[in-house]
C-alpha positions in Angstrom: 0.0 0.0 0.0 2.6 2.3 1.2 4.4 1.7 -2.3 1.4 2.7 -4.2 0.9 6.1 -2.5 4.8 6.4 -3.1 4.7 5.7 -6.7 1.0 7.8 -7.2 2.4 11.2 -5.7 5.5 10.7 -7.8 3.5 10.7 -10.2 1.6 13.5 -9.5 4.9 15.5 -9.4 5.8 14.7 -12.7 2.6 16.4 -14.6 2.9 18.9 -12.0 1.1 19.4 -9.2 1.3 23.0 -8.1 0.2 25.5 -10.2 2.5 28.1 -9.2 5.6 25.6 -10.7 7.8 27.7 -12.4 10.6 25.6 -13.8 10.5 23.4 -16.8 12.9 20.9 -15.7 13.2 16.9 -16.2 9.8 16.4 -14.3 7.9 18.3 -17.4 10.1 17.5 -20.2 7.8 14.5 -20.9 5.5 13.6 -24.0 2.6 12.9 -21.6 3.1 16.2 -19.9 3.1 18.0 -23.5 0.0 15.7 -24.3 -1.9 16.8 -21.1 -1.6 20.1 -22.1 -5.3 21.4 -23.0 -5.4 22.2 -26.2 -6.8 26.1 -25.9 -3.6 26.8 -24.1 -1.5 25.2 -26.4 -3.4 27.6 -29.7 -3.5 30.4 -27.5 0.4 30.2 -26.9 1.0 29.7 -30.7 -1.2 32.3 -31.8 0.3 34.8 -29.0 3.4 34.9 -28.3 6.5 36.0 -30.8 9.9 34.9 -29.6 13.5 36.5 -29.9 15.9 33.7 -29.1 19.4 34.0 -28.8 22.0 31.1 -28.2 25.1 29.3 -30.5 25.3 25.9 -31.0 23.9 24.2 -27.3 21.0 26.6 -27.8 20.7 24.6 -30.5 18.7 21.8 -28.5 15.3 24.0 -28.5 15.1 25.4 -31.8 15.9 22.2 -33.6 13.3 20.1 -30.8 10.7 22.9 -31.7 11.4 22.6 -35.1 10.8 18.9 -35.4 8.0 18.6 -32.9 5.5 19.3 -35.8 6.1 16.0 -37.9 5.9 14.1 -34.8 2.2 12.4 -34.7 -0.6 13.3 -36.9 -2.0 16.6 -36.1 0.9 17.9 -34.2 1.8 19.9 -37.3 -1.0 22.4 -37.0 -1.2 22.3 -33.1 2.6 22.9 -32.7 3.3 25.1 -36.1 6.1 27.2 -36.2 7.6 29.6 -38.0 11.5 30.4 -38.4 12.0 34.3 -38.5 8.5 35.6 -39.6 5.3 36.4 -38.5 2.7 33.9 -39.9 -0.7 33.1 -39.0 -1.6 30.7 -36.6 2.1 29.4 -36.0 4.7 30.2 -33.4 6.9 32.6 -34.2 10.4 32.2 -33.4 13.3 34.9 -34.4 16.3 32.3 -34.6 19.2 34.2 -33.1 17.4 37.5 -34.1 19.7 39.8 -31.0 23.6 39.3 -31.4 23.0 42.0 -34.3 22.1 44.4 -31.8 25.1 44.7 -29.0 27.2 47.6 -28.6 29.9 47.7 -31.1 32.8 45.9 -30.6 30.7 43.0 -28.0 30.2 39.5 -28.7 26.5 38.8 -27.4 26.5 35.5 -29.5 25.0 34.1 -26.2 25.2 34.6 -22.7 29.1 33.1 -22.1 30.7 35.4 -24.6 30.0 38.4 -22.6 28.7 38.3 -19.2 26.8 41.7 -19.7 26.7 42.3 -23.7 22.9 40.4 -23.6 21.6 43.6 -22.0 21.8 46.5 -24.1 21.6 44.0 -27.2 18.1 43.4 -25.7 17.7 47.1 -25.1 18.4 47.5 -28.5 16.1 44.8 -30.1 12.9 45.7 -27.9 13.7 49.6 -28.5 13.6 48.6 -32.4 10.1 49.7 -33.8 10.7 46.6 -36.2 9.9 44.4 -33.3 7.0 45.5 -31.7 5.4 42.4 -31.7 7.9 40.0 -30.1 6.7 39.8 -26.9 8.6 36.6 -25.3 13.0 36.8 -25.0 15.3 34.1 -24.3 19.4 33.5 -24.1 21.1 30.5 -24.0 24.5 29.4 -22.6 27.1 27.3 -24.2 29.2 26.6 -21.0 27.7 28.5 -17.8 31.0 26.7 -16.1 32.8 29.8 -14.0 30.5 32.8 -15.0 28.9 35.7 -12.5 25.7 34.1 -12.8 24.3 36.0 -9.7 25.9 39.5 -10.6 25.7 39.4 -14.4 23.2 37.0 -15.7 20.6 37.2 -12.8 21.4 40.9 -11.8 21.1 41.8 -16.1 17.8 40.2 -16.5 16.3 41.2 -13.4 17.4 45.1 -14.9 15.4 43.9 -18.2 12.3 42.6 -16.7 12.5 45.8 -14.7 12.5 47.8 -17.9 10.6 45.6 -20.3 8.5 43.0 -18.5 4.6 43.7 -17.7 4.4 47.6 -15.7 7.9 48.2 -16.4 9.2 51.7 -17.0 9.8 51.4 -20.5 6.6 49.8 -21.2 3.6 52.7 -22.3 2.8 54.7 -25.2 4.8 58.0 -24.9 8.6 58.2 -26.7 10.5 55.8 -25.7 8.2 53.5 -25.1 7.6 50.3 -26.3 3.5 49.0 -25.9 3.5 45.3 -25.6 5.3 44.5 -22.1 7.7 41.7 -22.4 8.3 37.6 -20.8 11.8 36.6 -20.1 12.5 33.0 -19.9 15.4 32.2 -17.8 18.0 28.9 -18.7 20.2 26.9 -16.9 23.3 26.0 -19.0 24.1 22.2 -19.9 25.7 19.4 -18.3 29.6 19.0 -18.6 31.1 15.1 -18.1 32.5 14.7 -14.8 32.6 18.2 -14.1 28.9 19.2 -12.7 28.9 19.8 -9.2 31.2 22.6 -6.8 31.5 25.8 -7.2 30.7 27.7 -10.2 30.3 24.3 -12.0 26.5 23.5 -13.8 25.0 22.4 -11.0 25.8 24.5 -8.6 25.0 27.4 -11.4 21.4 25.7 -11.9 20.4 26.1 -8.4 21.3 29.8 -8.3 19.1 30.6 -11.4 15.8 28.1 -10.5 16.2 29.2 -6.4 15.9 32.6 -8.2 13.1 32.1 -10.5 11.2 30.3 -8.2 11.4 33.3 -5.3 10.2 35.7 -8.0 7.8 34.0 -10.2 10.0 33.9 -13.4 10.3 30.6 -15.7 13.5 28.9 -16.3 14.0 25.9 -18.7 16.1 23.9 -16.9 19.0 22.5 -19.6 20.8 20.9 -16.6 18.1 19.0 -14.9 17.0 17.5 -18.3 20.6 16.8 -19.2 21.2 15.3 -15.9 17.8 13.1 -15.7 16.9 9.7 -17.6 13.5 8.9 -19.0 13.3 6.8 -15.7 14.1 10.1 -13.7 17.4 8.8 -12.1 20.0 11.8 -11.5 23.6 11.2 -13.0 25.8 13.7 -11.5 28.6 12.7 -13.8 26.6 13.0 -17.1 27.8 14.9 -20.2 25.3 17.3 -22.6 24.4 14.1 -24.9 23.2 11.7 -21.8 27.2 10.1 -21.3 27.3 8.5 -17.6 30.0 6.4 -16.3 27.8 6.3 -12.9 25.0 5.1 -15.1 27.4 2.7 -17.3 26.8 4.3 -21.0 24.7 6.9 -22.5 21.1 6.7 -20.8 19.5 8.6 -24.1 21.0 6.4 -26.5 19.6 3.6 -24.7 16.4 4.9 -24.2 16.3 5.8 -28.1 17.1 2.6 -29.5 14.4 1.4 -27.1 11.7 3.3 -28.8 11.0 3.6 -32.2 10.2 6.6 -34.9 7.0 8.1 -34.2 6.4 6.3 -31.1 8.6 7.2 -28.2 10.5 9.7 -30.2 10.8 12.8 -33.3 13.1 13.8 -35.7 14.9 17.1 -34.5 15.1 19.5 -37.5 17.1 22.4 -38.9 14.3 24.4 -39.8 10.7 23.6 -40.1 10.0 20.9 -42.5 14.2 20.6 -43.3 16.2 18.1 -42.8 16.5 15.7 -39.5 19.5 16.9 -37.2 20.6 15.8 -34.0 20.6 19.2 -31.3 24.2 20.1 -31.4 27.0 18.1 -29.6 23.8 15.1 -29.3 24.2 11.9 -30.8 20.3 11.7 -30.5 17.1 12.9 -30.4 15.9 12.7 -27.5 17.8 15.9 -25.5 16.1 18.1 -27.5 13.1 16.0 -27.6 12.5 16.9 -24.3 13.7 20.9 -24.5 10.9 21.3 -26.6 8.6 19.8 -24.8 9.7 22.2 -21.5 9.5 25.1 -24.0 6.1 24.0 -24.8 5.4 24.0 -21.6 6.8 27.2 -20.2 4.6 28.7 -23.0 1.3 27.1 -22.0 2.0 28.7 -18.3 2.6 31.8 -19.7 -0.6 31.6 -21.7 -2.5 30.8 -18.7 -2.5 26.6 -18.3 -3.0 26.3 -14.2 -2.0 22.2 -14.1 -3.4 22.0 -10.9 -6.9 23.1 -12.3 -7.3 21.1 -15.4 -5.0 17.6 -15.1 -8.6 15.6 -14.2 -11.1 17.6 -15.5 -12.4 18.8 -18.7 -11.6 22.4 -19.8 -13.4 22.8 -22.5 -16.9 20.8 -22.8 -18.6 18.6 -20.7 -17.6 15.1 -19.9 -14.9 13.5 -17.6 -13.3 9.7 -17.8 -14.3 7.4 -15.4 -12.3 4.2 -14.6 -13.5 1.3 -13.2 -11.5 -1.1 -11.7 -13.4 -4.6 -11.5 -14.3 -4.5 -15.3 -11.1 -3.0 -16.1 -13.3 -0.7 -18.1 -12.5 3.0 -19.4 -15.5 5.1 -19.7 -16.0 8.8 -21.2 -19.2 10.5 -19.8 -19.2 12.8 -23.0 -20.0 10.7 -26.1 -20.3 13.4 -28.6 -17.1 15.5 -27.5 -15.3 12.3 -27.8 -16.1 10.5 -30.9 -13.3 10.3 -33.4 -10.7 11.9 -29.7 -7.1 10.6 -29.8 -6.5 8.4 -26.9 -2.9 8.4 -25.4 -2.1 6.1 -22.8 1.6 6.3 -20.8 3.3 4.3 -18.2 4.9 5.6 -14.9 8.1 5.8 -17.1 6.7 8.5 -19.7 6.6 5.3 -22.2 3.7 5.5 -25.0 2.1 1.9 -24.3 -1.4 2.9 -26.4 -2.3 5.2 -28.7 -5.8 5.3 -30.8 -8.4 6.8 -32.1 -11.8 6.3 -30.3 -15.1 6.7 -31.7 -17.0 4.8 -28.8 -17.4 6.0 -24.9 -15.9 2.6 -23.7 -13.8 0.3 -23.8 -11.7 -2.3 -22.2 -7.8 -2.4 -20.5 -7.5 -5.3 -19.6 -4.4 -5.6 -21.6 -2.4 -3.5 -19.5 -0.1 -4.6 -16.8 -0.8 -3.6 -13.3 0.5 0.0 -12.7 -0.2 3.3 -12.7 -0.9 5.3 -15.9 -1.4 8.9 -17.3 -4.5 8.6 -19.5 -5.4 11.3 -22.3 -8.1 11.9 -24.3 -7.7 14.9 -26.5 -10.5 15.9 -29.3 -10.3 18.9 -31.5 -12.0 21.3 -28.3 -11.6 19.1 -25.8 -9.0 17.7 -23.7 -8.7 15.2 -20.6 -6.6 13.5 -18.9 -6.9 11.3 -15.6 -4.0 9.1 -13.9 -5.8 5.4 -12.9 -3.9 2.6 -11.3 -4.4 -0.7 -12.3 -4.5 -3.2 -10.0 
């Protein structure tokens, strides 16, 4: 009994069970976190926000995960549409290193371990630009956060900007000088180095300044080191590299993972741009890393647009209905036959594994296939979406 409680609020954890969670870290870097996202959020998000993101080739890891996300599972290409460096209609807009252009003269702001200061007045610059009125979400990257000021450059600058440019800041109104649309800052940790994580001024230690931070004020951070750091099975490797590399763990925990899964079902094709070519993030030897940035992103961005996890992860949001389980017939029922007919039906495992995926046109039916455990169950229609954890036993 005792182990069942255990394993149920671990499970509540990982979808998230407060809704003042701020940071998108290994516990939300899940498909069946992404999947229990109700859709409105998810459209709002898209159809809001316009994103200036700066980074080299670490940074890498979102932009190619986001990129990729829409040719993962059929319908996923409209409800996670993107755009690379334009505005278009009912897709997420995201300026690929649109800010290094603007630093001072003479500064390298290429991302935030070039110069520990040059990402301010580049973003000064960018958001002063009537060109870019409508970007209304910024975010830097790292490539090695190892033995930088975090506290009195990187957490000190953006504080400075969120002052200036974030919702009642003073630079945010209509008179000269002004810019109209206030502005969300998205805070990163930087990624995992092999053997060299933990003490002072190392990735770890740099993580927990930045999300300690974020979480006292109310700011979201992806978190590139828990992610890095984490398994699919949620283990912590405090030895790991950037591409999932663990002598503690015996090999590389992705990889292994990957080759597990297969294409389309467990795992997407990272890509270059929308609809390019498939790439691994950069310095990955997989997909998976990236995989699961994008889903944190995704998830950052349905927070901002107003997802409360708390409220919605066992009850409809959008129409009527609710799932019922029940457990002597082994029987899954939807109280809303209408809303559901012709819903995708996602069921994961306690691991974040995929074990069945459908598309139901009856109210009912039967799991008696499944193993005892505990399960994330989602039904998702066009204006609907559900999801309920059961346990199996």
């Amino acid at each position: 009994m005792m182990k069942k409680y255990l394993l149920l609020a671990l499970l509540m954890f990982s979808i998230g069970s407060s809704g003042q969670s701020y940071i998108a870290d290994y516990t939300v870097a899940k498909e069946e976190v992404l999947r229990s996202i109700p859709e409105a959020y998810i459209d709002k998000a898209r159809n809001e926000f316009k994103i200036a993101y700066q980074h080299t080739s670490h940074g890498t890891h979102v932009s190619y995960g986001l990129y990729g996300l829409p040719d993962y599972k059929p319908g996923d290409e409209s409800l996670f549409a993107i755009s690379r460096n334009s505005i278009v209609d009912n897709k997420l807009a995201l300026f690929d290193n649109a800010l290094s252009s603007y630093a001072n003269p003479g500064e390298d702001a290429s991302d935030l371990s070039r110069n520990e200061r040059a990402f301010i007045d580049a973003t000064r610059h960018f958001l002063d630009d009537v060109a870019n009125d409508e970007v209304n979400v910024i975010m830097w990257s790292w490539c090695d956060i190892a033995g930088h000021q975090v506290e009195a450059n990187y957490l000190d600058g953006m504080q400075i900007l969120i002052d200036e440019y974030g919702k009642g800041g003073s630079k945010i109104g209509s008179g000269i000088g002004q810019r109209p649309l206030p502005v969300h800052f998205i805070f990163m940790t930087g990624h995992a180095n092999l053997n060299n994580n933990t003490g002072v001024g190392k990735p770890k230690n740099q993580a927990d300044l930045i999300t300690n931070y974020c979480r006292s004020n109310g700011y979201y951070c992806l978190d590139y080191y828990s992610i890095d750091s984490h398994c699919m099975s949620d283990n912590y490797y405090s030895d790991c590299s950037d591409d999932g590399a663990s002598n503690i763990y015996g090999g590389n925990f992705y990889k292994d993972y990957q080759n597990s899964q297969s294409l389309g079902h467990g795992y997407y094709e990272n890509k270059k741009v929308p609809a390019g070519s498939a790439v691994y993030g950069e310095h990955n030897s997989q997909h998976i890393t990236s995989n699961r940035k994008a889903y944190a992103m995704w998830w950052i961005l349905a927070k901002l647009a107003g997802w409360n996890e708390t409220a919605t992860s066992s009850n409809t949001v959008f129409d009527k209905g609710d799932i019922h389980f029940n457990q002597t017939q082994k029987k899954l029922t939807f109280t809303d036959s209408e809303a559901v007919r012709n819903a995708s039906l996602r069921i994961y495992n306690l691991a974040g594994s995929l074990v069945m995926e459908k598309v139901i046109s009856t109210p009912s039916f039967s799991l008696r296939h499944l193993k005892n455990g505990l399960y994330i169950v989602s039904i998702a229609g066009r204006h609907n979406s559900l999801t309920k954890k059961i346990v199996i036993q």
